[in-house]
N, C-alpha and C positions, 0 to 999 in steps of 0.2 A: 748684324748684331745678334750676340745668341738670347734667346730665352733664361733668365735665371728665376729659377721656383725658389731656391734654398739660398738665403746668406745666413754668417754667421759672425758675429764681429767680436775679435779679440781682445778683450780688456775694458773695463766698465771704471775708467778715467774719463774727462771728459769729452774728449775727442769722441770715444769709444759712444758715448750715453748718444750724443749727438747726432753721427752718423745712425746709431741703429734708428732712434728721433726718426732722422728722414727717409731713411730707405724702408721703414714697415708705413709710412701714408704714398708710397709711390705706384701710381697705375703705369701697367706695360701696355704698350696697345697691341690688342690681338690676344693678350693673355691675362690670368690672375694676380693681384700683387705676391709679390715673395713672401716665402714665410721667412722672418728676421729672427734669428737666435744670439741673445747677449751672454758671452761663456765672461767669467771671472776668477783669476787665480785665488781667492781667499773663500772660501764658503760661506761664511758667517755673513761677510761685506754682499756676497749675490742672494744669502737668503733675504737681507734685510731688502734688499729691493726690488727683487719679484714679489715680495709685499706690500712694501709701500711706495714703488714705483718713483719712490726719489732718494736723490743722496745729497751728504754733506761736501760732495767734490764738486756739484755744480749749484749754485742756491738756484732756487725759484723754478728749477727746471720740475716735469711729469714725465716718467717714461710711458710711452703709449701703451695700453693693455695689449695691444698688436706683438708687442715683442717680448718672445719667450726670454726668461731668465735662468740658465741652466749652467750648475756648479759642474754637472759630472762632464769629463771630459769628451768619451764614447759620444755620449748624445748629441753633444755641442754639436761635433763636428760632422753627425751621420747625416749622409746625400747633399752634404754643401756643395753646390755650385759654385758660390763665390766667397772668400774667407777676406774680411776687412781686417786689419791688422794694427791695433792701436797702439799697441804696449809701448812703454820708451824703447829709446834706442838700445840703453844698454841692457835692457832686461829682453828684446826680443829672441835671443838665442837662446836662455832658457825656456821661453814660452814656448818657442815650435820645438825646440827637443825633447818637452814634457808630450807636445801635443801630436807629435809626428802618426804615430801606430795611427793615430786615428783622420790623415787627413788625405778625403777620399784623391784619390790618384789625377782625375778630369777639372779639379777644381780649381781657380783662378786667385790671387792671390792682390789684393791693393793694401798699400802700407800709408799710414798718414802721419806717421812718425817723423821727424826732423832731427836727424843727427847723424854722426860717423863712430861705427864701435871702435873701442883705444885698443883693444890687443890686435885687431886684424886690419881697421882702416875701411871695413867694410861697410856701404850703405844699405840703409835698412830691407830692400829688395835683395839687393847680394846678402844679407845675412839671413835669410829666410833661407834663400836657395840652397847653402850652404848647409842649414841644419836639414834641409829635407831630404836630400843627397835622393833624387828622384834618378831613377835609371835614366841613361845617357840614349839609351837605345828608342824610351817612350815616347809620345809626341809633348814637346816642351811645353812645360806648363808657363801661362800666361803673367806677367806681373806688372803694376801699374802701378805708382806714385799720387795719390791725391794731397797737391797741395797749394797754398797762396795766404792770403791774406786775411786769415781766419780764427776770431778771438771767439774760444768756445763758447763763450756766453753771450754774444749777441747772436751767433747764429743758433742756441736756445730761444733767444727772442726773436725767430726770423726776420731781424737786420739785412738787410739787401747784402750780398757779398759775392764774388767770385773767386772761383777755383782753377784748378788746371788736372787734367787729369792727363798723366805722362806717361806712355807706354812704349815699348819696343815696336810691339804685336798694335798695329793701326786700330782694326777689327777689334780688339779690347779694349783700348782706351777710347772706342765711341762709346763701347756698351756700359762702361763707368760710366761717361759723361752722361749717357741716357738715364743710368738708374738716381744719380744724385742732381741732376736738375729739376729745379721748381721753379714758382714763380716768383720767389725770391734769391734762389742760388743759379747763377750762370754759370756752364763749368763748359772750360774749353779743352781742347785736344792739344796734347804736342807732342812728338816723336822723340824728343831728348831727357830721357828718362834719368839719364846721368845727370843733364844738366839741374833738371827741376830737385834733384834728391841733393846734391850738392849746396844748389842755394837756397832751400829751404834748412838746412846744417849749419850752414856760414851765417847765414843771418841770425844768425840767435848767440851768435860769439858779441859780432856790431851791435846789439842788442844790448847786450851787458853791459859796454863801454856807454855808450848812450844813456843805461841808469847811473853810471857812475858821473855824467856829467849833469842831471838833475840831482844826483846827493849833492853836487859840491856847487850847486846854484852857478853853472859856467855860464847858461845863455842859449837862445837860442841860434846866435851866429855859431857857435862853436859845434853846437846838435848838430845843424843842417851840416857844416861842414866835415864832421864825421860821418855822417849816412852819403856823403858824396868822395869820399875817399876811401870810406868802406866798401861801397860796392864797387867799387876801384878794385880793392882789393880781392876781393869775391870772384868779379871778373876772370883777374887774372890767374889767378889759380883755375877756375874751374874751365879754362880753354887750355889752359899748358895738359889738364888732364881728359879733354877730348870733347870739352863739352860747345853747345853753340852760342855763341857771344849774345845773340839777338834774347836767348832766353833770359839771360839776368838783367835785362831790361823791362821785364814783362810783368806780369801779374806774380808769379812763383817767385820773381827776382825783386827786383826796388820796392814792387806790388807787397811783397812779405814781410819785406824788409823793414819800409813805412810802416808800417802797423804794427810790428813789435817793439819797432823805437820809442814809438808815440803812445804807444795804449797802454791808461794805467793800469789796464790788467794783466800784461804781458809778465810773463815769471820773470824772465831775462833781465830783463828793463829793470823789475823791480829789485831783484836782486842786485843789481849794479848798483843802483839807488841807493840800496841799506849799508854796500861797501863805500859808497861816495861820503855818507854820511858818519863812517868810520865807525859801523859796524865789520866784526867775522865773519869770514863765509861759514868758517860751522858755525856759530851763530846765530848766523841767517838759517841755513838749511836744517838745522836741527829742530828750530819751531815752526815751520811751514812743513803743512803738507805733502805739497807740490813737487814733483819735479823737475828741477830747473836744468834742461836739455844741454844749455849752452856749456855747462861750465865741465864737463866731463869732452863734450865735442872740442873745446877749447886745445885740451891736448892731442885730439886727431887728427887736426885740423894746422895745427903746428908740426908736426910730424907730416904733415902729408904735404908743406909748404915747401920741408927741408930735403922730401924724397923728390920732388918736382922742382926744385930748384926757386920759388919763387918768393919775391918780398913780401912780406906781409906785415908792416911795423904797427899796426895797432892790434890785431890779434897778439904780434909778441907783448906789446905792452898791457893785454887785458891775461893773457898769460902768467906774466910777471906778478899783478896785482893779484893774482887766484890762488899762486900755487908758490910763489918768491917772495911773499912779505911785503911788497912794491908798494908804498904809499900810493893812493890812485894821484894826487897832486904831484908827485916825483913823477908818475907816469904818463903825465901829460907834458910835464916840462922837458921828456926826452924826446917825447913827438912832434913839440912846436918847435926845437933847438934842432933837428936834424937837417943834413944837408940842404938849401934850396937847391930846385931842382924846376924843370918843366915839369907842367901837369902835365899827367899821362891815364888815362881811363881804359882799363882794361890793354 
């Protein structure tokens, strides 16, 4: 595992607040903790919180005086060893293209982002690489997926939780799992970096659907029964595109899954919730803050169903509902009306 002296972490949402949270109280052994740098695209939003060391994206959270807060970009990123990568999906490709001049050449890259961009299809680790366009000829830089079953605010309140940290490169996804394990965060290893980035994207589609059946008070026979044919669905897709079936079984997969269905703090969820209850999505998203990962994944994820060939009838029906006008009750009634068939799991 290598040494890291310098993190830096992109985006002061709060995944972003969270992570730096734990990586500035983390001791390496044999060495000093990291110095943890929190960069933010808005000035005004990072001066107020290298001040007051909290925001209004996570209540009740303190960011630790450990961790620097730095608007300019040069500084952010000078002598990072490891760049955590928070930004949404679809904002990461202007962030590393604003950020690129500055990002040192040796430096390692983790994304904890969950989603698929709509013009390219790319996942958040392939859209990094993409904007860095890193000479072909250099030694490839490292990239790692941290993700699972993680509602930012309780791991502000360190809530017991675990992770997965997903890499190509072995050798880098221990030294993730080394820097972000405590004695509240478990954080395992796994080599399917495809997989883990995929079904942490897919689940926040199921997600949606899932609040759409708490707006319209369906039950909870009918919940369980879509997070059991959703990751059905998930499944299959994400092995038609190379990924390991055992993964969407695991803590990144059902693991994520579960807990965005279930958690009222989940965006997804709630957002399905406010269409269940017949509200707009603009709407919805125009007085929330927040944003809600799923519903832009929604069309990449349709698109990448129809490029690989495979079924996905409640993705098309949370589709329908987003972006076709679909009553969510019409779009239930086309899911329980379709063919019987044998179940079939992945």
């Amino acid at each position: 595992m290598t040494t890291i002296r310098r993190i830096t972490v992109l985006g002061d949402g709060q995944m972003g607040l969270v992570c730096a949270a734990i990586l500035a109280q983390q001791e390496q052994i044999g060495a000093p903790k990291p110095v943890v740098t929190l960069w933010g695209h808005q000035a005004p939003e990072v001066g107020s919180l290298a001040t007051r060391r909290t925001s209004t994206r996570l209540a009740a959270f303190t960011l630790p005086e450990d961790v620097r807060v730095v608007p300019d970009d040069k500084l952010a990123l000078e002598k990072a060893d490891l760049i955590v990568s928070a930004a949404p999906t679809q904002h990461i490709r202007s962030v590393w293209d604003r950020l690129r001049p500055h990002v040192p050449h040796g430096a390692g890259v983790v994304s904890v982002a969950k989603g698929v961009e709509n013009e390219t299809l790319l996942r958040p680790t392939q859209i990094i690489a993409d904007a860095l366009q890193d000479d072909p000829d250099a030694k490839p830089r490292p990239y790692a997926s941290l993700s699972g079953p993680t509602i930012a605010a309780e791991l502000a309140r360190c809530l017991p939780a675990t992770m997965v940290a997903a890499s190509d490169d072995q050798g880098f996804g221990a030294t993730v799992q080394s820097l972000f394990t405590t004695s509240w965060l478990r954080v395992y290893t796994n080599p399917d970096l495809l997989g883990v980035e995929l079904a942490g994207a897919m689940k926040n589609v199921i997600a949606i659907a899932a609040g759409v059946l708490d707006g319209l008070q369906a039950g909870f026979n009918a919940k369980s029964a879509l997070l059991a044919r959703g990751l059905a669905e998930i499944t299959r897709l994400g092995v038609a595109m190379g990924a390991r079936n055992d993964t969407f079984f695991g803590v990144a997969g059902v693991g994520d899954l579960t807990t965005t269905c279930f958690s009222p703090e989940g965006r997804n969820r709630s957002c399905g919730e406010a269409l269940g209850r017949g509200e707009s999505l603009d709407a919805y998203l125009k007085k929330n803050n927040h944003v809600v990962e799923g519903v832009a994944t929604t069309k990449s994820v349709i698109d990448l169903a129809r490029k690989h060939r495979v079924e996905m009838p409640i993705t098309e029906a949370v589709h329908a509902v987003l972006f076709d006008g679909v009553d969510p009750i019409d779009a239930i009634a086309m899911l329980m009306t379709r063919e019987p068939k044998a179940e079939r799991v992945g």
